[in-house]
VOSE-346167 format. One record per residue: residue number from 1; residue in three letters; x, y, z of N, C-alpha, C, CB in turn. Coordinates in steps of 0.2 Angstrom, whole numbers. Glycine has a CB too. Layout:
<atoms>
ATOM   resi   resn     n_u     n_v     n_w    ca_u    ca_v    ca_w     c_u     c_v     c_w    cb_u    cb_v    cb_w
ATOM    NUM    ALA       X       Y       Z       X       Y       Z       X       Y       Z       X       Y       Z
...
</atoms>
This chain:
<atoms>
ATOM   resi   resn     n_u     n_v     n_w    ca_u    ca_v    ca_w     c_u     c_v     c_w    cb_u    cb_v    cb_w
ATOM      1    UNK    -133     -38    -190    -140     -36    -189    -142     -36    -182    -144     -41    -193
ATOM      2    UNK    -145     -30    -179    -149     -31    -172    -154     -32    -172    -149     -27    -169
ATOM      3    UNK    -153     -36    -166    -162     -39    -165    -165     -34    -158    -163     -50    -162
ATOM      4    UNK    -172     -29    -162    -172     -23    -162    -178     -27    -152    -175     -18    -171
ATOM      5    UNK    -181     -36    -155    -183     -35    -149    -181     -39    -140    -189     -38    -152
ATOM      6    UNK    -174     -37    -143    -170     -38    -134    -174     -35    -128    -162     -34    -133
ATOM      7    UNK    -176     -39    -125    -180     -38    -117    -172     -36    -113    -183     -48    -113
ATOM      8    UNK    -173     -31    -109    -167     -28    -106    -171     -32    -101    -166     -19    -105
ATOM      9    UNK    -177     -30     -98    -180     -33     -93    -179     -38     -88    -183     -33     -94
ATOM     10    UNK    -181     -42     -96    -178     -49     -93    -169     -51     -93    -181     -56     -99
ATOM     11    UNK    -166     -49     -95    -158     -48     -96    -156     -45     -89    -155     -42    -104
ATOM     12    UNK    -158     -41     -88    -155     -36     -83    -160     -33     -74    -153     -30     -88
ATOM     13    UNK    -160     -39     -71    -166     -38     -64    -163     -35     -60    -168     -44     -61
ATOM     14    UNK    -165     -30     -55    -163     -27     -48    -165     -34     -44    -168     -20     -44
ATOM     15    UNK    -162     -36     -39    -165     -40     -35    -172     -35     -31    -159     -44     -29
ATOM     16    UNK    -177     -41     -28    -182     -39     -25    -180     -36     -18    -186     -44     -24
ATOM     17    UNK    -177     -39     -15    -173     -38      -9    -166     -36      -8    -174     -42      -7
ATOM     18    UNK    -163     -29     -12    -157     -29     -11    -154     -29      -2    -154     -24     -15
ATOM     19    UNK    -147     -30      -4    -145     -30       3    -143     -24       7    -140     -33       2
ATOM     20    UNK    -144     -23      13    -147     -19      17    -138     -19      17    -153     -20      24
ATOM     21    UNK    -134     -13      16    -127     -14      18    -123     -11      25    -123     -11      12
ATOM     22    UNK    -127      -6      26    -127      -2      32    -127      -8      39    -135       5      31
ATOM     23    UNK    -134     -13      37    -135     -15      41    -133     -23      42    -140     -13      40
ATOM     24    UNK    -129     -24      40    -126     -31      37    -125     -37      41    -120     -31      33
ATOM     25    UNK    -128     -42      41    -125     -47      47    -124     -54      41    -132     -49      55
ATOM     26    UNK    -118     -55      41    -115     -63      36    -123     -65      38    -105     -70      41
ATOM     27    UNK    -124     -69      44    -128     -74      43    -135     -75      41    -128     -77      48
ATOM     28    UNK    -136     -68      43    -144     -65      42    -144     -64      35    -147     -59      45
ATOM     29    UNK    -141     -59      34    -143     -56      28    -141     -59      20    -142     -49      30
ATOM     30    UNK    -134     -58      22    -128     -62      16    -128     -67      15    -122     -61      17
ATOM     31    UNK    -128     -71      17    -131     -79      18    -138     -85      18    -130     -80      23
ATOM     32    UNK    -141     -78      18    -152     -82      21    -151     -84      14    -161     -75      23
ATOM     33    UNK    -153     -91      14    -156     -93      11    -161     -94       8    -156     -95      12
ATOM     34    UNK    -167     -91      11    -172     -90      10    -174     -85       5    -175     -90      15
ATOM     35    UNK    -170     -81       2    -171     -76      -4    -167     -81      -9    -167     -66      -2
ATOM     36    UNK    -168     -85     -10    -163     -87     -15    -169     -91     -21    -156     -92     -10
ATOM     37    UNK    -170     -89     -26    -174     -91     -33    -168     -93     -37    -180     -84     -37
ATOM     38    UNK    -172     -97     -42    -167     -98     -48    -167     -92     -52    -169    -104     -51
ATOM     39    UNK    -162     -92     -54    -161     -86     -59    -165     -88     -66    -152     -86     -61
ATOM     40    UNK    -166     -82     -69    -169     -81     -76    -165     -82     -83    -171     -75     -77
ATOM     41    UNK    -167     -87     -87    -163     -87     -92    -160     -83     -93    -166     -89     -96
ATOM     42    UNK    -154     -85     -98    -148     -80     -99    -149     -74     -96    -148     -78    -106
ATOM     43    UNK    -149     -75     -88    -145     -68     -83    -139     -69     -80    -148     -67     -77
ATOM     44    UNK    -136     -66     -76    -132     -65     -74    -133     -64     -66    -130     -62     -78
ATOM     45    UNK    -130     -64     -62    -129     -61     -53    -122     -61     -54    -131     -66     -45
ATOM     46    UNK    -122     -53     -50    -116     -50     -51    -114     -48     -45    -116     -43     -56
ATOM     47    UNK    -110     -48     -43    -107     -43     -35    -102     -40     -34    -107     -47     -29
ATOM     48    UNK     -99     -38     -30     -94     -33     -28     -93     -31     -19     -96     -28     -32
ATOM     49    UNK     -86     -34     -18     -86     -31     -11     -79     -28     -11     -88     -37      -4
ATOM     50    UNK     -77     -24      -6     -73     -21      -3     -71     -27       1     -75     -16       0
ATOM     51    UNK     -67     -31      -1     -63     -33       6     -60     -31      10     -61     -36       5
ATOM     52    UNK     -55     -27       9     -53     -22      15     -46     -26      17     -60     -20      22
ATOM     53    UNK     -43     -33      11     -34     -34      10     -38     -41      14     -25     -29      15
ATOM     54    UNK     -33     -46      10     -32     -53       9     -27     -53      14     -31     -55       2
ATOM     55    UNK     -24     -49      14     -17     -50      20     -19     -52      26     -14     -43      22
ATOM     56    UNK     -25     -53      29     -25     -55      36     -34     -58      34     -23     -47      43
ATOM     57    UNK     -34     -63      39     -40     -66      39     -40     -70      32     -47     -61      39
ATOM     58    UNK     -36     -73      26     -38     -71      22     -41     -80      20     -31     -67      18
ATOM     59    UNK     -38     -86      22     -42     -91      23     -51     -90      26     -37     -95      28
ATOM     60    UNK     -52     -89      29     -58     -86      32     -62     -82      26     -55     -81      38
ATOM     61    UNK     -58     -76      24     -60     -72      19     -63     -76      12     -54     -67      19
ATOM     62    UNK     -57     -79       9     -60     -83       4     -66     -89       4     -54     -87       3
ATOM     63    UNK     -66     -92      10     -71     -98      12     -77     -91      13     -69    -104      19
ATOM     64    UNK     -78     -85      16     -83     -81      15     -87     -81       8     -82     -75      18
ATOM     65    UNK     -82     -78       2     -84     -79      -3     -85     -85      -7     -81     -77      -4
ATOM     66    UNK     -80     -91      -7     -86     -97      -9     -92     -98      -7     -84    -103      -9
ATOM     67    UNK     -94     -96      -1    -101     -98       4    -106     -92      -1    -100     -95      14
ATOM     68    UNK    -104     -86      -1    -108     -83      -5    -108     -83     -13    -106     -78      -3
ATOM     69    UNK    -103     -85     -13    -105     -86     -23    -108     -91     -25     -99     -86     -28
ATOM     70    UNK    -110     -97     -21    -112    -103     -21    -120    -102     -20    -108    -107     -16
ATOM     71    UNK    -122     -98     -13    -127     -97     -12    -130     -94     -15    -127     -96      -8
ATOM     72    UNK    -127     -91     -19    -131     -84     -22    -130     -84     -29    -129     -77     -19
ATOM     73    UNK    -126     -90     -31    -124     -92     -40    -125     -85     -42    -131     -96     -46
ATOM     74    UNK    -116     -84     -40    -116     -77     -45    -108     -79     -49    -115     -68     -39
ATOM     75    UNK    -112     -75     -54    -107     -78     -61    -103     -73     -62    -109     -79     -68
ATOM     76    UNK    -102     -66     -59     -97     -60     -59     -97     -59     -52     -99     -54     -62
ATOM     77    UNK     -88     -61     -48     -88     -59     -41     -83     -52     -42     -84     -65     -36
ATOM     78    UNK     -84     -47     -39     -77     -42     -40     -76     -42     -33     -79     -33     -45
ATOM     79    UNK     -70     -40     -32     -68     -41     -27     -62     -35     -26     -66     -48     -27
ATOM     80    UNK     -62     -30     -22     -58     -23     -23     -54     -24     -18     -62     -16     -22
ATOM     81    UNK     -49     -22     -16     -45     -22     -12     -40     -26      -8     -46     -19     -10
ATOM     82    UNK     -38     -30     -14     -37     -37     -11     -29     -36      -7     -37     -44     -17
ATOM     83    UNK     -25     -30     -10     -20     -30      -9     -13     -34      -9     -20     -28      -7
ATOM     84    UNK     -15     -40     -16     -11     -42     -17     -10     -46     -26     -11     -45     -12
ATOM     85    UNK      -3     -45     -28      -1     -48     -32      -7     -53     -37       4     -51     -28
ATOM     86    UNK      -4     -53     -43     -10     -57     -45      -8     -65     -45     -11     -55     -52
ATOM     87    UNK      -4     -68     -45       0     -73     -44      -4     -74     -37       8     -73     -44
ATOM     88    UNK      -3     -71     -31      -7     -72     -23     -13     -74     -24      -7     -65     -17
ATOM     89    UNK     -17     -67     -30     -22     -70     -28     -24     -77     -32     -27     -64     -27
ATOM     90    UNK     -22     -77     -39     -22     -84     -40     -21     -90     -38     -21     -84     -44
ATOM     91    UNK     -15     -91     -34     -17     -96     -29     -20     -96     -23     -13     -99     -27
ATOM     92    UNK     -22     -91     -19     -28     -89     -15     -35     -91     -21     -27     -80     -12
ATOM     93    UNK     -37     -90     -25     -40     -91     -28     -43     -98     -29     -38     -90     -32
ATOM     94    UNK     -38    -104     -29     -39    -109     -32     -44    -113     -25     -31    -113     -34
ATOM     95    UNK     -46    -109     -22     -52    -116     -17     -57    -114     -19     -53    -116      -7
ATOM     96    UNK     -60    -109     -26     -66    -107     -28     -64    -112     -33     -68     -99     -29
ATOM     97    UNK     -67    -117     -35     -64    -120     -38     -68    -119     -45     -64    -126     -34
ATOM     98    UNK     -74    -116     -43     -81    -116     -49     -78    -110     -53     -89    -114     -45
ATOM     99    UNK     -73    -105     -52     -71     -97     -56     -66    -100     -56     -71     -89     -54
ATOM    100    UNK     -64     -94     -63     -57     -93     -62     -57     -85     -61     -53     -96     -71
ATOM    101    UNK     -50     -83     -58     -51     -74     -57     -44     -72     -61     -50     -72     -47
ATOM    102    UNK     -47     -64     -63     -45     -60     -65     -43     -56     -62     -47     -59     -69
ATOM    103    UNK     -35     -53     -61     -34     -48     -56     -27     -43     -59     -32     -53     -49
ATOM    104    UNK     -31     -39     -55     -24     -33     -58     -18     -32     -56     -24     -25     -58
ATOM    105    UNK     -14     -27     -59      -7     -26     -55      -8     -24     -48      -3     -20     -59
ATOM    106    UNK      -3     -26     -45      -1     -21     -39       3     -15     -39       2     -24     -35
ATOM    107    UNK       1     -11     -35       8      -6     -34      11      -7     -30       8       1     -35
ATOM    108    UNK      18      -7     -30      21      -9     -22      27      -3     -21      26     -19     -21
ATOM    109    UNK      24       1     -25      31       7     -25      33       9     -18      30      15     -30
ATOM    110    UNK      39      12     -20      42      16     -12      36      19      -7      48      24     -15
ATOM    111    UNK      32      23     -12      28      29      -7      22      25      -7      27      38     -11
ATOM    112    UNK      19      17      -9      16      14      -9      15      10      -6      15      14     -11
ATOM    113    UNK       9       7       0      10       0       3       7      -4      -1       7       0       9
ATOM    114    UNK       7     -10      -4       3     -14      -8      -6     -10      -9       4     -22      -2
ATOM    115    UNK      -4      -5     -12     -11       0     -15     -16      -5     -18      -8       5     -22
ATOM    116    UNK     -22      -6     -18     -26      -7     -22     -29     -17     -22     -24      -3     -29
ATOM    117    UNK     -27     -17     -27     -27     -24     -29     -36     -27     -31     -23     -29     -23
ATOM    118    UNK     -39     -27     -35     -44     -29     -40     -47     -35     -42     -43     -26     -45
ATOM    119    UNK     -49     -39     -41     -50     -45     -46     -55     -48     -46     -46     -51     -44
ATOM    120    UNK     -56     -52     -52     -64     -52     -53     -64     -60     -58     -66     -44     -59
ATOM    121    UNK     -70     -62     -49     -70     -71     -50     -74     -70     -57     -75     -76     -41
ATOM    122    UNK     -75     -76     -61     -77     -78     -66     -82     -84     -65     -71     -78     -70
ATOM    123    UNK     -88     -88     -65     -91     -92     -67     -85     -98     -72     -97     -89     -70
ATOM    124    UNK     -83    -101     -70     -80    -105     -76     -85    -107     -83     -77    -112     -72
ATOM    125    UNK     -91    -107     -82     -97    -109     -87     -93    -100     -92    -109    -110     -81
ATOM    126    UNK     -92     -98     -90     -93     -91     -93     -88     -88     -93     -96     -88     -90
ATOM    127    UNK     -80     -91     -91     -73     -89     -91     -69     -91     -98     -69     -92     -84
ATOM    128    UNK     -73     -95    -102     -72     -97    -106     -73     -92    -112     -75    -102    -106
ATOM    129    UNK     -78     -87    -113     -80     -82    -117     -74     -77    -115     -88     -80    -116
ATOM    130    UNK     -72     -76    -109     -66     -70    -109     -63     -69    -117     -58     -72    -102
ATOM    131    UNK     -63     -65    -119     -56     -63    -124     -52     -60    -122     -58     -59    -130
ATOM    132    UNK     -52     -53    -120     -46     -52    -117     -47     -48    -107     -41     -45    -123
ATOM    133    UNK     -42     -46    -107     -43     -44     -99     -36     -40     -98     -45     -52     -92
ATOM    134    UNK     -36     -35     -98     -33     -30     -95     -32     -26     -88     -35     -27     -99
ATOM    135    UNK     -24     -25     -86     -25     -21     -79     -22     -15     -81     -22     -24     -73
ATOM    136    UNK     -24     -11     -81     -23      -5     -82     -20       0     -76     -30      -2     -85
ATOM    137    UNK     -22      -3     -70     -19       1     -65     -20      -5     -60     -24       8     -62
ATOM    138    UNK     -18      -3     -53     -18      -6     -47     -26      -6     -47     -13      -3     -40
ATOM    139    UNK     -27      -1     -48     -36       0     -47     -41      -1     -51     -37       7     -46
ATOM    140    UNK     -38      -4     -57     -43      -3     -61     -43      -9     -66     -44       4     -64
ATOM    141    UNK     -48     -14     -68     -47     -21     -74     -52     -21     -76     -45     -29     -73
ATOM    142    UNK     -51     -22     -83     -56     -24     -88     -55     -29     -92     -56     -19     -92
ATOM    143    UNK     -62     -33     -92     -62     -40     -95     -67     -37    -102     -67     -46     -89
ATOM    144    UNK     -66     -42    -105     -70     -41    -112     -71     -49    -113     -66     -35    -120
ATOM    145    UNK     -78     -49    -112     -81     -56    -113     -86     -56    -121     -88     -57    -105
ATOM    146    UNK     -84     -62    -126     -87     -61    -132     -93     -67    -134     -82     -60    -136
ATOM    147    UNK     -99     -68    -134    -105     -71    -134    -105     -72    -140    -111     -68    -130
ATOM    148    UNK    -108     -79    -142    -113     -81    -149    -116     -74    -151    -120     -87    -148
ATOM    149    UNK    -118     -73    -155    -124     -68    -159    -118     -61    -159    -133     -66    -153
ATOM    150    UNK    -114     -62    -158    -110     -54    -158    -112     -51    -152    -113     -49    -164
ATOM    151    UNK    -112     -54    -148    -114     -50    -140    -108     -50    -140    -119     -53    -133
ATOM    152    UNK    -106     -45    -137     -99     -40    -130    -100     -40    -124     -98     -33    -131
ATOM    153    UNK     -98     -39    -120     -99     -38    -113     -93     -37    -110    -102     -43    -110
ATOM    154    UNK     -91     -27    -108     -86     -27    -106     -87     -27     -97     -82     -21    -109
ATOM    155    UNK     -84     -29     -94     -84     -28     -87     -78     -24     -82     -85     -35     -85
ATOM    156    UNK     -78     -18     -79     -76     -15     -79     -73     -15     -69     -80     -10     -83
ATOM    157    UNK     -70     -15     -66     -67     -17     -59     -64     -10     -55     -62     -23     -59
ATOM    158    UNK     -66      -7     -52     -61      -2     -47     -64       1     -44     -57       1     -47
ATOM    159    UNK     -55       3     -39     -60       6     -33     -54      13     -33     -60       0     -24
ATOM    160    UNK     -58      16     -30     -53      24     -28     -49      24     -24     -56      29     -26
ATOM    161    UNK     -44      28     -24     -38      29     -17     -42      31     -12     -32      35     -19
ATOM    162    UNK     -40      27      -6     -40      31       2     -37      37       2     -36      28       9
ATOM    163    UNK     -41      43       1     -35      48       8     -35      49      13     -35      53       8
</atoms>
C-alpha cells in the first residue's frame, strides 16, 4: 500500500547555501561552521567529491574528510577517484570510524593506470540497512539500502574517464 501523503519536501532539501565550488577555500567555505543547522527528521546529507587518488596526500586527505563529514553530518560520502583497490581503501577507511565504505573494483590492466576507483562512506546508523552493493565497473557502484515500510533507496556512484 502507498502512502499517497509523502512530503518530498521535507525528505529531500537543497541546502540554503550551497557550496560555491569554483570558488572553494577548505576553511571558509567547506568547513564554516556557521551554516551548520540540525538536519530534518528522516533526511539525509549527501555529498560527493573528486578526490583526484588517495595515492599521495592520502593521510591528510582522509582526516579532510572526517572533518567534513563530521561537520556537516553527512550520512552519504561518495568519494570518486580514489584510485585504489578496495581492500586500500578499507583500511584507509578505518579512521572514519563513524561509516563503513563501499568501494568498487579497480582496474589495473596493462593499458590502465590504477583507472577510477569509487567508494561510498556509509553513516554506520544507516550501513546497517545496505542489502546489497555492487561494483559494476572501476567507475561505477551501486548500493541498495532497504527501510521499514518498504522503502528502497538505490544509490548510485561514478565518475567518467579522463581523456
Amino acid at each position: 500500500m502507498m502512502d499517497n501523503n509523502f512530503n518530498y519536501n521535507s525528505f529531500v532539501q537543497n541546502p540554503s547555501n550551497p557550496i560555491d565550488i569554483e570558488n572553494l577555500s577548505l576553511q571558509d567555505s567547506l568547513f564554516s561552521s556557521n551554516s551548520l543547522s540540525p538536519s530534518p527528521f528522516n533526511s539525509f546529507n549527501i555529498s560527493s567529491f573528486n578526490i583526484n587518488s588517495f595515492k599521495m596526500y592520502s593521510q591528510n586527505k582522509i582526516e579532510l574528510l572526517n572533518n567534513f563529514f563530521s561537520l556537516k553530518q553527512i550520512s552519504f560520502g561518495g568519494v570518486i577517484d580514489t584510485h585504489l583497490h578496495p581492500k586500500q581503501m578499507h583500511f584507509l577507511s578505518k579512521r572514519l570510524s563513524n561509516y563503513t565504505v563501499f568501494s568498487s573494483i579497480l582496474d589495473t590492466s596493462q593499458y590502465v593506470y590504477s583507472s577510477g576507483g569509487v567508494s561510498l562512506f556509509i553513516e554506520n546508523s544507516l550501513a546497517s540497512y545496505v542489502h546489497t552493493y555492487t561494483s559494476l565497473s572501476s567507475r561505477l557502484l551501486s548500493v541498495d539500502l532497504y527501510f521499514k515500510g518498504n522503502v528502497k533507496l538505490r544509490i548510485l556512484l561514478f565518475t567518467f574517464p579522463h581523456f
